[in-house]
N, C-alpha and C positions, 0 to 999 in steps of 0.2 A: 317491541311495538311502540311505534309513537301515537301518543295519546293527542286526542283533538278535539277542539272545541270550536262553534259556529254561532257567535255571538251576532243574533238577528235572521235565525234561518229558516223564514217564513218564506223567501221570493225565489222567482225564479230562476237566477242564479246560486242560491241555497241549494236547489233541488238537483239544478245539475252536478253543484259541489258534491252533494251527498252522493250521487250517481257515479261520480268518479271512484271519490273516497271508499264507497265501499267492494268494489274492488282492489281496490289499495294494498299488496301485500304486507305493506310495512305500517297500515295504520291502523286505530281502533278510535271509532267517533266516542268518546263518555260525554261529550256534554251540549246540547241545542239549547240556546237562549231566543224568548220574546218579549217582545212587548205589552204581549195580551197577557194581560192578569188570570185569565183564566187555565192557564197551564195546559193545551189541550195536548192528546197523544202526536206524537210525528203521523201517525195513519191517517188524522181526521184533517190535516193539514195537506200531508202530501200522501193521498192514498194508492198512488204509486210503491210506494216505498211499505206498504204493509207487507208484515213477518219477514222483514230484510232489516227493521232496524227497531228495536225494542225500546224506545226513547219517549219521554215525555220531556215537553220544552218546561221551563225551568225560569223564572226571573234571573237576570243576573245578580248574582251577588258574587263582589269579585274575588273575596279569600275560597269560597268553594267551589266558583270556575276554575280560579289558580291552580289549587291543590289536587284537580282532577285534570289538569289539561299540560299539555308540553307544547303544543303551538295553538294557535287560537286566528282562524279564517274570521276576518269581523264585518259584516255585510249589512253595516249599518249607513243613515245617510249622511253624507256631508254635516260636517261640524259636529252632530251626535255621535261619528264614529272617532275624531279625534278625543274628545272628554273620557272613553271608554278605552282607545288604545293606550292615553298615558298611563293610565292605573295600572291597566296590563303589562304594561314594558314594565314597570318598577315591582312586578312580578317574577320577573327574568323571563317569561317566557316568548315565543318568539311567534311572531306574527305578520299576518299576510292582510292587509287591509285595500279593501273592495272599492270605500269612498274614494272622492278628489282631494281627500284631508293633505295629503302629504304629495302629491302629483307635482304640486306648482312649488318652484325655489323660491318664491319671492313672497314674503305675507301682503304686501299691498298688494299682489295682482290678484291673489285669493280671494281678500277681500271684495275687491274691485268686483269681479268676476258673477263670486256668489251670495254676494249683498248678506254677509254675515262675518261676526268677529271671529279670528281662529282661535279657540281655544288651546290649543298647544304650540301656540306661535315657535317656541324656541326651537324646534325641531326641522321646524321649516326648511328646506336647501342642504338638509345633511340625509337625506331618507332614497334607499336606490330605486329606485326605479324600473318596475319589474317586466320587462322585457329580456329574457334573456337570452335571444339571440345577441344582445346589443349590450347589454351592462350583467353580464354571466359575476363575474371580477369581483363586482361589488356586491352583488345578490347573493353569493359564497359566503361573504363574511359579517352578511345583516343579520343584524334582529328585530328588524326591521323593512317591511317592501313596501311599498306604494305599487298596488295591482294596478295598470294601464287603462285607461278609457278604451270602449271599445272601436271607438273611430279611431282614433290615434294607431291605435295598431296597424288596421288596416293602411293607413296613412306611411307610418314610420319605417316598418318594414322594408318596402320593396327603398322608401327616399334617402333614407338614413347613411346605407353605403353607398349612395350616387354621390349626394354631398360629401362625404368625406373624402373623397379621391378629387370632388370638384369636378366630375364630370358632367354637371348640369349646370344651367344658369343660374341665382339664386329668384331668377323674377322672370316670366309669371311662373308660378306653381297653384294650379289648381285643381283641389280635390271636390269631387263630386261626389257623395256617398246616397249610396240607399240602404234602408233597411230595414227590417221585419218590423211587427209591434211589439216582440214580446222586449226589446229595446227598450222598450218607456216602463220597464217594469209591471208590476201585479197589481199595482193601487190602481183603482177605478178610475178613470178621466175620460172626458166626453169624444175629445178627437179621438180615443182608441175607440172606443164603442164601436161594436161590428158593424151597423148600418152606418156609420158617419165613415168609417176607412177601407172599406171591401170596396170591389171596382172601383178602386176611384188612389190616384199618386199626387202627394202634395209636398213642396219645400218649405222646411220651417227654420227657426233658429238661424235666418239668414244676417248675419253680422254680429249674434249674439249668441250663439251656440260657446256652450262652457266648453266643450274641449278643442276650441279653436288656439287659447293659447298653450294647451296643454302641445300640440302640432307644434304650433311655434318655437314653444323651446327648445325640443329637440333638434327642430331641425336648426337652428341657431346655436345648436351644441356640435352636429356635426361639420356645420358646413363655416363656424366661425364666423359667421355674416349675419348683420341684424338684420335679415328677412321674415317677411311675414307670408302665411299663404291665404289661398282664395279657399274658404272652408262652406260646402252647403252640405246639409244631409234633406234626405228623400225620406218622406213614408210611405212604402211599398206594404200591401195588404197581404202578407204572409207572417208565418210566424216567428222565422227564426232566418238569421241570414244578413252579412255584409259585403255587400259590393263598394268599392271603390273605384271612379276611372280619375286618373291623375294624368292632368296636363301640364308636360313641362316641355323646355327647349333646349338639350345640349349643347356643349360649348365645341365652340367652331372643331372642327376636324372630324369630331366622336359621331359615332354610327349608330344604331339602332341596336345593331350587332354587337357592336362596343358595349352599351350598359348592358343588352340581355348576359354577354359572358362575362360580364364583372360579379349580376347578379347572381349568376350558378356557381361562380366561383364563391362568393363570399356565403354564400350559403350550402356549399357542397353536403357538409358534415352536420347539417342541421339536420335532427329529427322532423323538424316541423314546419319547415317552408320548402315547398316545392315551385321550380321556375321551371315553369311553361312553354312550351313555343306553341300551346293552344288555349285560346279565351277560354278563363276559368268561370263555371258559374257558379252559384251559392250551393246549388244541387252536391256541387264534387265536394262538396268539404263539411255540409251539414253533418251536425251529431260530433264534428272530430276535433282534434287539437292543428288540424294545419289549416297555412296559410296558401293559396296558392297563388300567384305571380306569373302573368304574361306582357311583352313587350313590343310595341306598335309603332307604324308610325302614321301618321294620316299630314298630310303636307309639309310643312316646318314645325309641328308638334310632333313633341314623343309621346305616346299613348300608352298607361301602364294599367292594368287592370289587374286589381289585389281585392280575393275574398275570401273571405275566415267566417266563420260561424259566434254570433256576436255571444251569445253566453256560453262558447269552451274558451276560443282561442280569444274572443273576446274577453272571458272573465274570468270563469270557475276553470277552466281548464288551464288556461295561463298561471292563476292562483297557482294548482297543483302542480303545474311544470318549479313555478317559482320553490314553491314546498320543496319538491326534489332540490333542486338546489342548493337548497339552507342547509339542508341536511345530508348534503352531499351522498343521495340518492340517486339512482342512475336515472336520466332527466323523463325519460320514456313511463317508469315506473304508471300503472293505472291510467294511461293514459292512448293504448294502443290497444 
């Protein structure tokens, strides 16, 4: 059994982690860390999880995480989680981190980005990037991931093989997203508050949403071209759920037809992306680990609609696919 540890797993991505996890044939959770000094039990936190997981959270201290753990899920926030995964890696153990710590190759766009200094600057541009439909190669042989934003996914997936074959233009590209509340996470904020977001859809983060350039890079890694996209997300008053509709323009000749059978192809042998020849909704893929993928066209635009469920496929579940991987585990494992 691999032994595991969840440094920060109070939120709702914790909860789905744990939800996976324990199912998990090949694992066994020893160790939940907080930040509350009060040490409460896992039940009084997530009382979902009563008489399924006998745990009380724990301060970190990190020679007795170390020595009880083999990999370590760390679902802390930005910059907090880098200071904490260095100490970990010089652990040897092997780790799956949730934050934007390690996402961006560049320390100044980091910086830039999230108006704070990175704490383990030197790591920067060498950390894979845990998508592994796309970077499987490198997620094999880390000890290290950088878990995906959950727009980005939605985002990179269906665009990642168009660009690389160069089947689309690299300009316009533009991503529309919506998605649930539990997105903004468990801390308290006033726009989530039930009466401020129930009936009622608003765009935020328009020209400064942080995983705009996390989009960017990738797609600048497949398509070899310094392009940028058009990035908004939606708050949609539900709970859990990503939509994506991606506007792009194929390159003269290519068909509709063309990118949907490039997309079935390149993803034939995927567990976790299914392509569509029917508009996916957030409904078809709630609770799961896939991605689903359909292809349109509405005049001289190509019309892609990509939806994944933002805390599996968006997070805790990507996590555990990435897990498998590390440990060259069948990628499926807990997760079907």
């Amino acid at each position: 059994m691999i032994r595991v540890g969840i440094v920060g797993a109070t939120g709702y991505t914790a909860l789905e982690l744990l939800n996976i996890l324990l199912r998990h044939p090949e694992v066994k959770v020893t160790q939940l860390t907080s930040r509350d000094e009060s040490c409460p039990p896992l039940s009084a936190v997530h009382p979902g999880l009563r008489e399924r997981l006998d745990l009380n959270f724990s301060p970190l201290e990190i020679d007795t995480f170390s020595a009880q753990v083999d990999c370590a899920f760390c679902c802390l926030p930005h910059a907090a989680s880098a200071e904490i995964v260095s100490q970990l890696l010089a652990k040897g153990m092997k780790i799956v981190d949730f934050s934007a710590d390690y996402r961006l190759n560049d320390v100044e766009t980091f910086e830039t980005w999230y108006q704070v200094r990175h704490p383990d600057a030197q790591r920067v541009g060498k950390i894979a990037y845990g998508i592994p439909e796309l970077f499987r190669d490198q997620i094999k042989i880390a000890q290290l991931v950088a878990n995906p934003g959950c727009f980005p996914s939605s985002a990179l997936i269906p665009l990642a093989p168009l660009l690389k074959k160069s089947l689309i233009k690299a300009s316009p590209i533009i991503v529309d997203s919506k998605t649930g509340v539990s997105g903004a996470g468990r801390t308290p904020n006033l726009k989530f508050h039930f009466p401020e977001c129930n009936e009622s859809v608003t765009a935020y983060g328009m020209g400064t949403h942080r995983h705009m350039p996390e989009i960017d890079q990738i797609v600048r890694r497949f398509s070899g071209v310094n392009i940028s996209t058009t990035f908004t997300p939606h708050l949609i008053p539900m709970d859990r759920g990503i939509l994506s509709t991606i506007y792009l323009q194929p390159q003269s000749g290519i068909t509709t037809e063309h990118l949907f059978a490039e997309l079935s192809e390149f993803y034939s042998d995927e567990p976790f992306v299914r392509v569509t020849g029917q508009i996916p909704t957030t409904k078809d893929v709630a609770h799961t680990n896939f991605c689903d993928i359909s292809v349109g066209q509405c005049r001289d635009m190509t019309v892609i609609v990509s939806v994944l469920d933002n805390l599996i496929k968006g997070a805790s579940g990507a996590a555990v696919q990435n897990f498998n991987v590390m440990f060259g585990l069948p990628e499926t494992l807990g997760l079907l």
